[in-house]
C-alpha positions in Angstrom: 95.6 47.9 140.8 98.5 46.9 138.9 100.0 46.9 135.2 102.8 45.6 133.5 104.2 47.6 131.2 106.2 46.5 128.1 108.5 48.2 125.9 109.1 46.1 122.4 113.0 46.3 121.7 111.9 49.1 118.5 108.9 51.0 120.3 109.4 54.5 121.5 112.5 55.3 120.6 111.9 58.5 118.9 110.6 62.1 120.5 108.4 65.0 119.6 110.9 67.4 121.2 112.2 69.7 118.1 115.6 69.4 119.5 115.8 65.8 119.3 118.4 64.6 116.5 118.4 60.9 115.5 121.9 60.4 116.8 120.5 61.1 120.7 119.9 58.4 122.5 116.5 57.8 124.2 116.0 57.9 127.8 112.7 56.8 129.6 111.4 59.4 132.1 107.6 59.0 132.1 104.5 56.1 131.9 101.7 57.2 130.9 98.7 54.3 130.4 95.6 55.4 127.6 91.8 53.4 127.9 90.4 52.3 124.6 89.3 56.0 123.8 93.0 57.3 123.5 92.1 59.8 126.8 95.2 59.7 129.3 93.7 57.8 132.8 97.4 57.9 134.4 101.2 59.0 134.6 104.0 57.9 136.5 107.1 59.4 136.4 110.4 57.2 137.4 112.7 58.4 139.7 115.5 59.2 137.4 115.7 59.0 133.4 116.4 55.5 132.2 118.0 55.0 129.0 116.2 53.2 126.7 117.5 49.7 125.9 116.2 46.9 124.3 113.2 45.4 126.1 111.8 47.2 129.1 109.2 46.4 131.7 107.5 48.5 133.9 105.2 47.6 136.4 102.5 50.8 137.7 100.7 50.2 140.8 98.0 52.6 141.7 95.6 53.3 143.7 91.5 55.2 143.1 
């Protein structure tokens, strides 16, 4: 099965991390893709953080 993943040029470009400051830059290090309930059915990691820029696809591919 496979999804495209897109990023919108203003999505995710905040963190949770208490030592993030607005003046860091984001990087992309994880995918993770929610069903309609909000509960977590997937994670991918790439293979080395990508800074976040503009628009951004990622495709997934998995398999059951």
């Amino acid at each position: 099965m496979n999804y495209l993943c897109n990023l919108g040029q203003n999505q995710f470009m905040t963190s949770n991390n208490p030592t993030w400051t607005d003046s860091d830059v984001p990087y992309v290090s994880e995918v993770g893709l929610y069903d309609s309930d909000k509960n977590l059915m997937i994670i991918t990691k790439v293979q080395s953080p990508e800074m976040r820029l503009g628009v951004q696809q990622y495709s997934i591919k998995f398999d059951f």
